[in-house]
VEXMAR-630914 format. One record per residue (C-alpha): residue in three letters; chain; z, x, y. Coordinates in steps of 0.001 Angstrom, whole numbers, plus 500000, padded with zeros to 6 digits. Example, Ala and Ser with C-alpha at 12.3 -4.5 7.8 and 13.67 -1.06 7.14 Angstrom:
// VEXMAR-630914
[site "Ala","A",[507800,512300,495500]],
[site "Ser","A",[507140,513670,498940]],
//
This chain:
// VEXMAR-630914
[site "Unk","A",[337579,223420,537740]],
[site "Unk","A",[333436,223389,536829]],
[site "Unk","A",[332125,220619,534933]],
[site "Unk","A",[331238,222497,532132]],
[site "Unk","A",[335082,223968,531803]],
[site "Unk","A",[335768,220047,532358]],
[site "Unk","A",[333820,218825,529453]],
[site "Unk","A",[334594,221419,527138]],
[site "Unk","A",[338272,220782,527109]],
[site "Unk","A",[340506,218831,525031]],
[site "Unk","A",[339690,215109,525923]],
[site "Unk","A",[342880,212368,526797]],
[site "Unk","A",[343796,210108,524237]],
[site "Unk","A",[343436,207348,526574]],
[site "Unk","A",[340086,208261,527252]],
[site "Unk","A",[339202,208151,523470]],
[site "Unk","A",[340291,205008,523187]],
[site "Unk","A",[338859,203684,526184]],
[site "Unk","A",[335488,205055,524078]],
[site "Unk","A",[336002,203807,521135]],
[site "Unk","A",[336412,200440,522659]],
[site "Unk","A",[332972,200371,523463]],
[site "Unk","A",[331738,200502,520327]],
[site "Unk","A",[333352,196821,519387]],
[site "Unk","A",[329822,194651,520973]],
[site "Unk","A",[327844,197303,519075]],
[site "Unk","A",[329441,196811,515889]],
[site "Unk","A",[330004,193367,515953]],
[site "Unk","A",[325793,192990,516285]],
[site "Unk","A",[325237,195273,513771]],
[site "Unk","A",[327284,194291,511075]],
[site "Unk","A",[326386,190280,511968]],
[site "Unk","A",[322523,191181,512262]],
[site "Unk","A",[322808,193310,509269]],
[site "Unk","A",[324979,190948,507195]],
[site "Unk","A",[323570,187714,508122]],
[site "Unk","A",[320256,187376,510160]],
[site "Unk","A",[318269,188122,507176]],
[site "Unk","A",[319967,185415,505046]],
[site "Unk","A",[319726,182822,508376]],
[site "Unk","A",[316417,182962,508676]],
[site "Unk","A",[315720,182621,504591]],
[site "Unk","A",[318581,180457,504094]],
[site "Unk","A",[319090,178417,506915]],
[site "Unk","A",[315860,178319,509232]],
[site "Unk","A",[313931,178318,506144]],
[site "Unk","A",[311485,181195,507003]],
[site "Unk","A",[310136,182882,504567]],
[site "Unk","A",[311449,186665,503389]],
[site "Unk","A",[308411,188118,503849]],
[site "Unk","A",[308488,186707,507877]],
[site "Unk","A",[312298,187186,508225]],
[site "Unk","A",[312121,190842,507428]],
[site "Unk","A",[309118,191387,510010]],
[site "Unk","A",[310712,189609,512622]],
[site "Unk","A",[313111,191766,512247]],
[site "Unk","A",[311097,194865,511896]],
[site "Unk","A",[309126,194337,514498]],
[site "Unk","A",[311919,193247,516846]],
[site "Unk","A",[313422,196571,516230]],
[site "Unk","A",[310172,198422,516129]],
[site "Unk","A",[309835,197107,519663]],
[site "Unk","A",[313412,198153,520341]],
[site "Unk","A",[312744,201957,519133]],
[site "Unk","A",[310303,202220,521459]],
[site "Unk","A",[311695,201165,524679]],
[site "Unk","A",[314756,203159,523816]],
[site "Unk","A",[312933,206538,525183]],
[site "Unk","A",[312547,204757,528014]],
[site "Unk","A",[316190,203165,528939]],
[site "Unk","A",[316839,206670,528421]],
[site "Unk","A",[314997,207968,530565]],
[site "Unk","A",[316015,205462,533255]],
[site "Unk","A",[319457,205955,533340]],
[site "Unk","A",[318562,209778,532660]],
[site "Unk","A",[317777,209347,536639]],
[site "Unk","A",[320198,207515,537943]],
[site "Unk","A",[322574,208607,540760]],
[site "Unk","A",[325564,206347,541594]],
[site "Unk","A",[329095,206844,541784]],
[site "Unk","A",[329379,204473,538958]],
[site "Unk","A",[328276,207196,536591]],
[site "Unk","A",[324245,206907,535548]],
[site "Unk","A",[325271,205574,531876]],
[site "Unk","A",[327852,203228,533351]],
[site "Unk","A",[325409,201643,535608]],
[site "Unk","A",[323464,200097,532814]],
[site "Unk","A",[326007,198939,531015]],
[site "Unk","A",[327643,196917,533463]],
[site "Unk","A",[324269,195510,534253]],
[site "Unk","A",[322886,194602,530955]],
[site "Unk","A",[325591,193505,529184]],
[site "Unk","A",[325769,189758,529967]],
[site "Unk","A",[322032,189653,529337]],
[site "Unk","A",[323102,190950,525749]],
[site "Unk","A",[325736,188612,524822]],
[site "Unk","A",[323619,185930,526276]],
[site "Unk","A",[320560,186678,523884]],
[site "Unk","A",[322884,187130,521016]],
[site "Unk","A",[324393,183721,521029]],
[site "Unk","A",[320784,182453,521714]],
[site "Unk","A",[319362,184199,518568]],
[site "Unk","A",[321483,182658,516247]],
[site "Unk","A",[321398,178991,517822]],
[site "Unk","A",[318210,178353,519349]],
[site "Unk","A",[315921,178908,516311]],
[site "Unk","A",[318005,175790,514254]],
[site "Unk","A",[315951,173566,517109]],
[site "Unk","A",[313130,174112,515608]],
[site "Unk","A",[314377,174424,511986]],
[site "Unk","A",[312172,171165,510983]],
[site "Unk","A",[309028,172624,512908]],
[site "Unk","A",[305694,174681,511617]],
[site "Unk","A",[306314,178462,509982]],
[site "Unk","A",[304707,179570,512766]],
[site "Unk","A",[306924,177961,515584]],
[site "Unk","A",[309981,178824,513677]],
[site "Unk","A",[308727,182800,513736]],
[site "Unk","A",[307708,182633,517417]],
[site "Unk","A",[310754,181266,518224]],
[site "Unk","A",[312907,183270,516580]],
[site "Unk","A",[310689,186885,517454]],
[site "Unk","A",[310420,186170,521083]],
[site "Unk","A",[314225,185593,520940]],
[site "Unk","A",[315259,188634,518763]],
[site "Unk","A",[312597,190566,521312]],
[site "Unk","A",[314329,189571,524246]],
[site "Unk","A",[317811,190874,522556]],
[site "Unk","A",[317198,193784,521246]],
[site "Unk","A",[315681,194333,524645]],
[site "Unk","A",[319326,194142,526640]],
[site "Unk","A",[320933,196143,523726]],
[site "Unk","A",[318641,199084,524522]],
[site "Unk","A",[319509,198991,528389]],
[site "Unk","A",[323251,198958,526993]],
[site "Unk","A",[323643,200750,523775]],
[site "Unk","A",[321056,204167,524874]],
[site "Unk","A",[323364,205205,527745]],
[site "Unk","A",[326578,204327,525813]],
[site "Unk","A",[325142,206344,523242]],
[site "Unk","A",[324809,209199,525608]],
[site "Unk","A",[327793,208750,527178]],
[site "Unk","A",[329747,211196,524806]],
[site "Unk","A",[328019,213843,525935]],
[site "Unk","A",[328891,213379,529615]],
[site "Unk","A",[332961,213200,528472]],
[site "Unk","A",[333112,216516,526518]],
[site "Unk","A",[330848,219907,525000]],
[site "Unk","A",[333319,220603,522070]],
[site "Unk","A",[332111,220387,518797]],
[site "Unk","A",[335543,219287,517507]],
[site "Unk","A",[336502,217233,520353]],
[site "Unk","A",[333533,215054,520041]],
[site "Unk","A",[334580,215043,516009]],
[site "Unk","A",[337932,213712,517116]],
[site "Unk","A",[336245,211208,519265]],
[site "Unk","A",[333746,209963,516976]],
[site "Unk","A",[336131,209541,514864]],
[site "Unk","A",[337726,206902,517649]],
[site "Unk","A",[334912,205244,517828]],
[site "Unk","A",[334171,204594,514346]],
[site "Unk","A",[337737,203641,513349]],
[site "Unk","A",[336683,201284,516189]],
[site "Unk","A",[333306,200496,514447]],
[site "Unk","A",[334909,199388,511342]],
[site "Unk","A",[337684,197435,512946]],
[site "Unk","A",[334816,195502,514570]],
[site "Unk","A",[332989,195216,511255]],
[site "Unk","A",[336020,193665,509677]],
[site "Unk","A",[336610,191290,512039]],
[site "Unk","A",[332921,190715,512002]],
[site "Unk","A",[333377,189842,508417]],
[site "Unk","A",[336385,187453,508454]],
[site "Unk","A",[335169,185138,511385]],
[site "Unk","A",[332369,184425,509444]],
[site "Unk","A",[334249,183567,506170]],
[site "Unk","A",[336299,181287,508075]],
[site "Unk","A",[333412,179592,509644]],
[site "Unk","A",[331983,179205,505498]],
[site "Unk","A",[328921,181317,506100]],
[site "Unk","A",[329756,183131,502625]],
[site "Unk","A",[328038,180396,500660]],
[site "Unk","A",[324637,181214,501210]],
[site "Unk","A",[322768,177941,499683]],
[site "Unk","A",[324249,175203,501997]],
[site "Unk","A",[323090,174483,505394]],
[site "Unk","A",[325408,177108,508302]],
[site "Unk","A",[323573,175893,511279]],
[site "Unk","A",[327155,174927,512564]],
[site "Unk","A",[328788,177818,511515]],
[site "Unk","A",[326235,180688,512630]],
[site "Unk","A",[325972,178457,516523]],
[site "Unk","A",[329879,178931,516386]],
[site "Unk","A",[329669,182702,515379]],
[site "Unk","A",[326969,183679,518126]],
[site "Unk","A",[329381,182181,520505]],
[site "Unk","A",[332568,183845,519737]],
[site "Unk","A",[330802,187122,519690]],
[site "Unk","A",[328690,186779,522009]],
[site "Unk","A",[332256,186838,524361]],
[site "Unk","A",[334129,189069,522228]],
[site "Unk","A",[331074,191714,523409]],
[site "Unk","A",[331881,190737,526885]],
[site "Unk","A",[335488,191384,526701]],
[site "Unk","A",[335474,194888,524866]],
[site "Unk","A",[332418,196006,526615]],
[site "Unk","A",[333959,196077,529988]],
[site "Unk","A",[337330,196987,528926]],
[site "Unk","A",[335473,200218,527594]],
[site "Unk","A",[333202,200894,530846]],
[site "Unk","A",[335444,200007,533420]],
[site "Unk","A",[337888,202384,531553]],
[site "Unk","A",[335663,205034,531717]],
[site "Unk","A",[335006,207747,534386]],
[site "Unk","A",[331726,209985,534030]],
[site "Unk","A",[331895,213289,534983]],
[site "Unk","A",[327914,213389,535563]],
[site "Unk","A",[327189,211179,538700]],
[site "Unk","A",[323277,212038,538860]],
[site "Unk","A",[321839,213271,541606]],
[site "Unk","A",[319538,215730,540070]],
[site "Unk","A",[315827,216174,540936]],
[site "Unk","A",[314281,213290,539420]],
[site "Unk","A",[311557,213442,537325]],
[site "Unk","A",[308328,211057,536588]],
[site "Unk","A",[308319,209749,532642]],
[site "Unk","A",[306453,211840,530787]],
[site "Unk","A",[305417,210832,526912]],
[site "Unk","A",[305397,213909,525953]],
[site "Unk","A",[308205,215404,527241]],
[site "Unk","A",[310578,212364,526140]],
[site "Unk","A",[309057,211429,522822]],
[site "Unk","A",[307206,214425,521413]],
[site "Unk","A",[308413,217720,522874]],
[site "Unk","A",[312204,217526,522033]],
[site "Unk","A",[310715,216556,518176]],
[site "Unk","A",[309486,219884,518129]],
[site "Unk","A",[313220,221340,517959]],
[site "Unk","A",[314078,221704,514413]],
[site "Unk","A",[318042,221109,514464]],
[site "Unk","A",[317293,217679,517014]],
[site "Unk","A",[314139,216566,514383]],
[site "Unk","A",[316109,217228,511373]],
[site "Unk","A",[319547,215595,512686]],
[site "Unk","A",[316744,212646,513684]],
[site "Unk","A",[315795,212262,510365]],
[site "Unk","A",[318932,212116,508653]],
[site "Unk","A",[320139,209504,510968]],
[site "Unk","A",[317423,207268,510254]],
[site "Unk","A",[317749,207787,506091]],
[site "Unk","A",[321676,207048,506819]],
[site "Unk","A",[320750,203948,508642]],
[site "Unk","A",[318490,202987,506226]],
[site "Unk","A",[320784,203127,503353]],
[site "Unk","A",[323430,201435,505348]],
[site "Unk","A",[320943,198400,505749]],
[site "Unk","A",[320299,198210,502360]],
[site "Unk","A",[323739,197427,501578]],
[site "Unk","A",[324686,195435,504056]],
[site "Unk","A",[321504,193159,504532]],
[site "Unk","A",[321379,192478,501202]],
[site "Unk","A",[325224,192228,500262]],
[site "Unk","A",[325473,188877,500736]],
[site "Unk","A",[322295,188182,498510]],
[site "Unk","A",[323374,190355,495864]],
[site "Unk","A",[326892,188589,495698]],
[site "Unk","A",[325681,184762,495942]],
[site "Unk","A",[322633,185461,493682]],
[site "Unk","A",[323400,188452,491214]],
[site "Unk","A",[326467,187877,491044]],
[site "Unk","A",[327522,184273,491092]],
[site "Unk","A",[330007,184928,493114]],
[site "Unk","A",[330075,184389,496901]],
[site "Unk","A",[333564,184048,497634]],
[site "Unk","A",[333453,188050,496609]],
[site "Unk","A",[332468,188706,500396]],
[site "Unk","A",[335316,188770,502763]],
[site "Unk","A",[337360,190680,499167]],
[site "Unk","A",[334898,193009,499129]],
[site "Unk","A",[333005,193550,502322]],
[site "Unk","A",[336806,193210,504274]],
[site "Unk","A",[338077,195540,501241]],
[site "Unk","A",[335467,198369,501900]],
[site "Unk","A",[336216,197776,506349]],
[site "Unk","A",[339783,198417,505925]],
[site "Unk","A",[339599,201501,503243]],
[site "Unk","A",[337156,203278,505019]],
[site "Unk","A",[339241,202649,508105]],
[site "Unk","A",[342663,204515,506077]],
[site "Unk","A",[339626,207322,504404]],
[site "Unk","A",[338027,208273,508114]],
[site "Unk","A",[340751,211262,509144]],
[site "Unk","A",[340209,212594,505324]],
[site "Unk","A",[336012,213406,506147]],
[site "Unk","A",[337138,214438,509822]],
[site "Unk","A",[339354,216626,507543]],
[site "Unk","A",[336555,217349,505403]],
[site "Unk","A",[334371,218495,508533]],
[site "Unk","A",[336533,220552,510195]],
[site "Unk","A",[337739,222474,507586]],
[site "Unk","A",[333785,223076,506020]],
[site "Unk","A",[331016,221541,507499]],
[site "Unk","A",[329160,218146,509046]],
[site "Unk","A",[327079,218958,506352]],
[site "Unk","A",[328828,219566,503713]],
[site "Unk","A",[330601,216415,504774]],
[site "Unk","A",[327583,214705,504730]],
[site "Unk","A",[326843,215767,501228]],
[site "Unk","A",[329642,214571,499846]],
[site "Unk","A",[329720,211182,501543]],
[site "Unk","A",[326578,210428,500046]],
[site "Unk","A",[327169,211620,496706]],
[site "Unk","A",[330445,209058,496578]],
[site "Unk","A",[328560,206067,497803]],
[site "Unk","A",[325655,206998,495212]],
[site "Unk","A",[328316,206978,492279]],
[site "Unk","A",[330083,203506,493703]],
[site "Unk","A",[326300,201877,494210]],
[site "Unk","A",[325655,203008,490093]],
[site "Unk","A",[328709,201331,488969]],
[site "Unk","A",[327788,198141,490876]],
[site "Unk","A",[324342,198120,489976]],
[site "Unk","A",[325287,196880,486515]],
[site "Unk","A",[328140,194383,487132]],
[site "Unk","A",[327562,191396,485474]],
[site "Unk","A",[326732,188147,486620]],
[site "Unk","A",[329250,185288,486137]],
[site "Unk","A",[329217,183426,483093]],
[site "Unk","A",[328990,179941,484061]],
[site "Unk","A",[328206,179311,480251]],
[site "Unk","A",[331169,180410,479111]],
[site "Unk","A",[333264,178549,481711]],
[site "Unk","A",[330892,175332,480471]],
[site "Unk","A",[329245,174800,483862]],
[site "Unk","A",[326040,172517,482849]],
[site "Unk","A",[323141,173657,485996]],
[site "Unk","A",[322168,170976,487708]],
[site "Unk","A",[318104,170178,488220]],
[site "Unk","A",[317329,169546,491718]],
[site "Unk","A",[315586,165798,491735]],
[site "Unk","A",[311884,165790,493512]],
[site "Unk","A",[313108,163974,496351]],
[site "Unk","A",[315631,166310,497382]],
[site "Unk","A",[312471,168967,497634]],
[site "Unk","A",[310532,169602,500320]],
[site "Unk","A",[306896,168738,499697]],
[site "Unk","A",[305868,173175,498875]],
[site "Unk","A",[307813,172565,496573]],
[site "Unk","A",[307540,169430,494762]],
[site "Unk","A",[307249,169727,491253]],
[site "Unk","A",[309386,172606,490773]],
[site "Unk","A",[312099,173439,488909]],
[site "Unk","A",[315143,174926,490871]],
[site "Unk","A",[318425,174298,489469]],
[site "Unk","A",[321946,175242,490803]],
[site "Unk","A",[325518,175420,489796]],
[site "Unk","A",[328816,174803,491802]],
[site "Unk","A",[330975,177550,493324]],
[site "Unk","A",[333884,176927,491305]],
[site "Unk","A",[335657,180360,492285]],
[site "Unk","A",[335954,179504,495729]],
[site "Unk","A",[339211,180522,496178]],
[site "Unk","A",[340313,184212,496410]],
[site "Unk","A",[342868,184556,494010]],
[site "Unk","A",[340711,182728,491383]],
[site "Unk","A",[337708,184757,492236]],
[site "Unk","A",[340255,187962,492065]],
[site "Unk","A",[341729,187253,488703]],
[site "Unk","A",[338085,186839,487271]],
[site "Unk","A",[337088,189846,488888]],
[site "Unk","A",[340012,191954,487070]],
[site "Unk","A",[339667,190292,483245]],
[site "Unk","A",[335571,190447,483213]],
[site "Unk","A",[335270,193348,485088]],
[site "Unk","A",[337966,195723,486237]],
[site "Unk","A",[336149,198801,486888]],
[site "Unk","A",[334036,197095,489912]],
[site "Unk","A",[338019,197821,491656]],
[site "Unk","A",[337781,201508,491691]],
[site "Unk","A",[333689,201210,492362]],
[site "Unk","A",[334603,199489,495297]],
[site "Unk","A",[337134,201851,496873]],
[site "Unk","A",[334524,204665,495846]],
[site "Unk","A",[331930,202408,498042]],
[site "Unk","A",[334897,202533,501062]],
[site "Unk","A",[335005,206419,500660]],
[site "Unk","A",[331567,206989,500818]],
[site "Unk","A",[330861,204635,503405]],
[site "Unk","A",[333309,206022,505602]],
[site "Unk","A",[331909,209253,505540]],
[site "Unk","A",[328260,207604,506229]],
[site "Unk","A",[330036,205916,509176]],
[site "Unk","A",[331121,208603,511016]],
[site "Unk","A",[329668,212221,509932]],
[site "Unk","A",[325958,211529,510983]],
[site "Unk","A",[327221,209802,514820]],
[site "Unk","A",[328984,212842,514636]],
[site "Unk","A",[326392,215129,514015]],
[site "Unk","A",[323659,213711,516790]],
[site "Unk","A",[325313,214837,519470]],
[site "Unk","A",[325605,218389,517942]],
[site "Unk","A",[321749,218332,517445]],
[site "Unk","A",[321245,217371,521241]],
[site "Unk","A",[323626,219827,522826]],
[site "Unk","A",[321794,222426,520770]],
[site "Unk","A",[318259,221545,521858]],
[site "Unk","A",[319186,221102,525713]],
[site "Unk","A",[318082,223941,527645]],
[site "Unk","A",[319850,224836,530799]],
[site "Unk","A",[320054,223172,533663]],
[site "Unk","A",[318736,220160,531492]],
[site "Unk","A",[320387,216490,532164]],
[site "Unk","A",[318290,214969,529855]],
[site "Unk","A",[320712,213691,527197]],
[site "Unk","A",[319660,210260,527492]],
[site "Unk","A",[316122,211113,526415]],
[site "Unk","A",[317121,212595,523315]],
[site "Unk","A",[319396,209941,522847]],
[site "Unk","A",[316621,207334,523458]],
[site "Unk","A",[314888,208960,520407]],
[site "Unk","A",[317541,208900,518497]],
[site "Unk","A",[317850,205177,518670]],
[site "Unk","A",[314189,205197,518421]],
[site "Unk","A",[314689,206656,514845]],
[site "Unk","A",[317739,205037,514174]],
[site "Unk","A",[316124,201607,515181]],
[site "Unk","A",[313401,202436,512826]],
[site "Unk","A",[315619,203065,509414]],
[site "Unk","A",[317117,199957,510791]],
[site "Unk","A",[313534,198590,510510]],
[site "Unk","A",[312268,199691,507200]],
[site "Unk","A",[315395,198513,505372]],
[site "Unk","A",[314799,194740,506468]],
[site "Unk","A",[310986,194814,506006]],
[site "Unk","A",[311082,196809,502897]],
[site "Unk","A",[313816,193648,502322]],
[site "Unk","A",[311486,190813,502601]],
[site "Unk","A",[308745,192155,500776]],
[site "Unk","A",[310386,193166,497723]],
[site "Unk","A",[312215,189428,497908]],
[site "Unk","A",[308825,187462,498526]],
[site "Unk","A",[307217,189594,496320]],
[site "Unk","A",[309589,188581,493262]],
[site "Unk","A",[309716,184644,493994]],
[site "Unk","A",[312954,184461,495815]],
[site "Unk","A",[314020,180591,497115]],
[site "Unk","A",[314741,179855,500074]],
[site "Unk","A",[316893,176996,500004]],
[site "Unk","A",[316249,175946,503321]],
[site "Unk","A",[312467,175974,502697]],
[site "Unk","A",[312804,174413,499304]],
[site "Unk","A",[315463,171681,500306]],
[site "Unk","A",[314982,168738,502692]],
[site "Unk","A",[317559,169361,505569]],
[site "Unk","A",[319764,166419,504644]],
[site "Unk","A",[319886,167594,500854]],
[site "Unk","A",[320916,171013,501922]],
[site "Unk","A",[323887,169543,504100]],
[site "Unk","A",[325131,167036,501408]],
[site "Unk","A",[323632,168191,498104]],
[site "Unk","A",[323793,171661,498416]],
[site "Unk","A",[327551,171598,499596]],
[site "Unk","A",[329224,173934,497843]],
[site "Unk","A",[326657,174997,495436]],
[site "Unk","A",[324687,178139,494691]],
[site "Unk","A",[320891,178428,493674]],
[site "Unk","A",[319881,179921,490873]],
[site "Unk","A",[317266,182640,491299]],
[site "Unk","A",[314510,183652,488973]],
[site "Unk","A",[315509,186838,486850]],
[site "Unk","A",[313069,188677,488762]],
[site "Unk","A",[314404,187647,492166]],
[site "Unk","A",[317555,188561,490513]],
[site "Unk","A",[316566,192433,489721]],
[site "Unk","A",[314913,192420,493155]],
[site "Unk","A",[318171,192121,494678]],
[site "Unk","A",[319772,194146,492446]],
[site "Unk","A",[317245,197131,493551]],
[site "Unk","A",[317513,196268,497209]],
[site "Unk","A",[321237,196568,497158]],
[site "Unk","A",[321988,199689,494492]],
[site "Unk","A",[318761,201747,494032]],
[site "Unk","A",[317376,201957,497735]],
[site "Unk","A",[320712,203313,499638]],
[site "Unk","A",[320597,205831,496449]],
[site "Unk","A",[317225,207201,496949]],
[site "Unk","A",[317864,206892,501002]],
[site "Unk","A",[321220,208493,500566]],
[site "Unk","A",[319128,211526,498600]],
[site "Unk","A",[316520,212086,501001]],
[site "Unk","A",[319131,212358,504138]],
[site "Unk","A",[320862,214894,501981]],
[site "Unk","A",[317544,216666,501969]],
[site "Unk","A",[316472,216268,505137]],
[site "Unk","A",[319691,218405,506269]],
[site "Unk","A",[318730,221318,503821]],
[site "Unk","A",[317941,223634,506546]],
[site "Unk","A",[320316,222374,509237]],
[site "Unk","A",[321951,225319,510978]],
[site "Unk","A",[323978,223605,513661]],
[site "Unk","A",[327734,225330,513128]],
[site "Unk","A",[330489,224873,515322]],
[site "Unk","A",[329739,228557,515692]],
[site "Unk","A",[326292,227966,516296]],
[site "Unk","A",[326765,225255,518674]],
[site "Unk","A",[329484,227359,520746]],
[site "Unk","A",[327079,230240,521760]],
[site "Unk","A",[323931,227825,522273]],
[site "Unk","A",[326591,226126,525094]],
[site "Unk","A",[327683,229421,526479]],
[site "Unk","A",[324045,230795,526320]],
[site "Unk","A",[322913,227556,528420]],
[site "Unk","A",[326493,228342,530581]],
[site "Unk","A",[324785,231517,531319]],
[site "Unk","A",[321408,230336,531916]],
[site "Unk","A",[322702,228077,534536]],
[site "Unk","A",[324877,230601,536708]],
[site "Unk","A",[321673,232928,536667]],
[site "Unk","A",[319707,230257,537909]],
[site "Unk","A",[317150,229386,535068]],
//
């Protein structure tokens, strides 16, 4: 049977699986970079937010745009591995190596100059998000070397990012167990611990995936020399692949937004850290059960429409939240405690920074307040799960659509396109962490591990949270709730003159079908 015919029928359940699978070292970094390497390097390396957020933009900055290139790499490889497979077998030590290292490395130099501690920790995150490209641009472009169908590759996106949020959940717990919830005390433990578990849990899925895997593209067409235009520019020009591009990287963005700033928002606005494995584990496993209702949603309207709605639910969930109140430690006659000015680092000597202790620590207490102060955050937090679902998987789903439609015949360039789609993914990625630490420096946010000596962070700060200026406060209120809104708003309009149907889609395949059999 041809390829094509191959690829454009239904796809094994095993081999969906086998896919999804591979997803688990993706989502693991994602949801641990996006949860908690802002909030290391503020919190525990004592960086500043301005400097964590452009270490991180400029790590992924640098990512974005060697992702073109990876793609164009394994765009040209021929070996009966499969030219995506190749690179991931490769590369994916080198990534779990460089992940532990990123989050245990930089605590060497925690007592060091600014600028050692933000050389460190860039050339590390460089050298990361470096392997992750080699790895995650031909997985990424793998899909489209399984199957053509518009509703097949629905069905396994839809694999895959029930996969993605298993691997976010358990991305949430084993940091909860290892304490890293509590934002104000020193984690260097903890996080050294997390980058090692993951860094082999990334092993262990990754080649469980790939080595389950069997391309149906070996290579072994003409190659090609790299061409800047032709792999970053050209393929911009088609509307459907720009416009999917664009939504993808608004998506991201407002994705970041909540989850880099989650853990902020719940130790600092709220008063409440031990919220984070209720509510972050809460929103995993809904989304999870809510999933086959938006691949519902798609097939019986649109990816768009889909799309639209997703956002429009997470919008709604982010309003509620935006004005949940913070915890009255007044009322439960909690007396904040003045830091003394040996306990202070000498920045900031003569300061005033006081702090309170975490006295809802444990679930059901922090539960039960939850429910008589504030019920209605319950139902805004299943709205969140909804939403987020649909942000999860309707935009990955929608990518490969865009691609398919913008390959001419003859054309094995996926992993070119796909390279710029990480390139714009990478930056939405990007803005949401600098925008991050600008808008925190900007409104006096503490960094407890810059404003505390190390040993009074370990034994003082035990159990306690900071208290934040009001401004810093409303700062991270904004980052979390207003951002993903406006975000959310401008992915909805960047699809307003999508036209990528399944119909659509079907006769640009069997027009490039054509276009191959007459030789074009």
């Amino acid at each position: 049977m041809p390829e094509s015919l191959n690829r454009s029928a239904k796809v094994p359940v095993k081999t969906k699986l086998a896919y999804a699978l591979g997803d688990f070292p993706f989502s693991f970094s994602a949801t641990l970079i996006g949860f908690f390497l802002m909030i290391y390097l503020t919190n525990t390396i004592g960086i500043s937010a301005f400097w964590a957020g452009a270490i991180i933009f400029i790590g992924i900055v640098w990512d974005a745009i060697t992702d073109p290139i990876a793609g164009y790499l394994n765009d040209n490889v021929t070996s009966r591995l499969g030219r995506r497979r190749k690179y991931i077998l490769w590369f994916l030590p080198a990534m779990a190596i460089t992940f532990f290292m990123l989050f245990s490395v930089p605590a060497l130099v925690r007592s060091q100059s600014e600028f050692l501690k933000v050389a460190v920790t860039l050339g590390l995150y460089l050298l990361y998000t470096t392997f992750i490209t080699l790895v995650a641009t031909p997985f990424g472009a793998l899909i489209n070397d399984l199957s053509d169908d518009y509703d097949e590759r629905t069905s396994m996106m839809t694999f895959r990012m029930i996969a993605s949020v298993l691997g976010t959940l358990f991305s949430i717990a084993i940091p909860e167990v290892l304490g890293l919830s509590n934002a104000s005390q020193d984690n260097t433990l903890g996080y050294v611990g997390m980058g090692a578990i993951f860094g082999v849990l990334m092993l262990l899925f990754g080649y469980a995936s790939v080595l389950s895997l069997r391309e149906k593209n070996k290579g072994g067409h003409p190659r090609v020399p790299f061409e800047f235009r032709k792999y970053f520019v050209s393929s911009w020009k088609n509307p459907p692949f720009r416009q999917a591009c664009i939504m993808f990287m608004l998506s991201l963005a407002c994705m970041n937004f909540i989850q880099g700033n989650l853990v902020y928002f719940l130790n600092y606005k709220m008063l409440l850290p031990s919220l984070f494995l209720p509510v972050a584990g809460g929103v995993m496993v809904l989304a999870v059960a809510f999933m086959p209702i938006w691949t519902l949603v798609s097939r019986k309207t649109s990816k768009k429409r889909a799309y639209t709605l997703s956002i429009g639910v997470l919008c709604a969930a982010l309003a509620i939240l935006f004005f949940a109140p913070s915890f009255d430690y007044a009322e439960a006659g909690i007396v904040p405690l003045t830091a003394e000015s040996s306990w202070l680092t000498p920045e900031y000597a003569g300061r005033i920074i006081s702090f309170i202790p975490d006295v809802n620590g444990n679930y059901g207490t922090v539960l039960a307040l939850l429910w008589e102060t504030m019920p209605w955050v319950y139902p805004a937090v299943v709205l969140l799960a909804f939403g987020f679902a649909g942000l999860q998987m309707v935009p990955f789903s929608i990518v490969p659509d865009a691609v398919n439609f913008a390959i001419g015949a003859g054309e094995k360039k996926e992993g070119a396109f796909f390279g710029v789609v990480t390139f714009v993914q990478k930056l939405g990625w990007g803005l949401g962490m600098l925008l991050t630490g600008a808008v925190l420096n900007g409104s006096g946010y503490v960094e407890p591990a810059k404003a505390f000596t190390a040993d009074a962070q370990n034994t003082v700060l035990n159990g306690m949270i900071v208290l934040q200026s009001p401004a810093a406060v409303t700062a991270i209120s904004v980052l979390f709730a207003v951002f993903p809104v406006v975000f959310g708003l401008l992915g909805i309009w960047s699809l307003s003159k999508y036209k990528v149907t399944r119909e659509a889609l079907r006769e640009q395949i069997a027009r490039t079908e054509s276009g191959k059999e007459a030789g074009i």
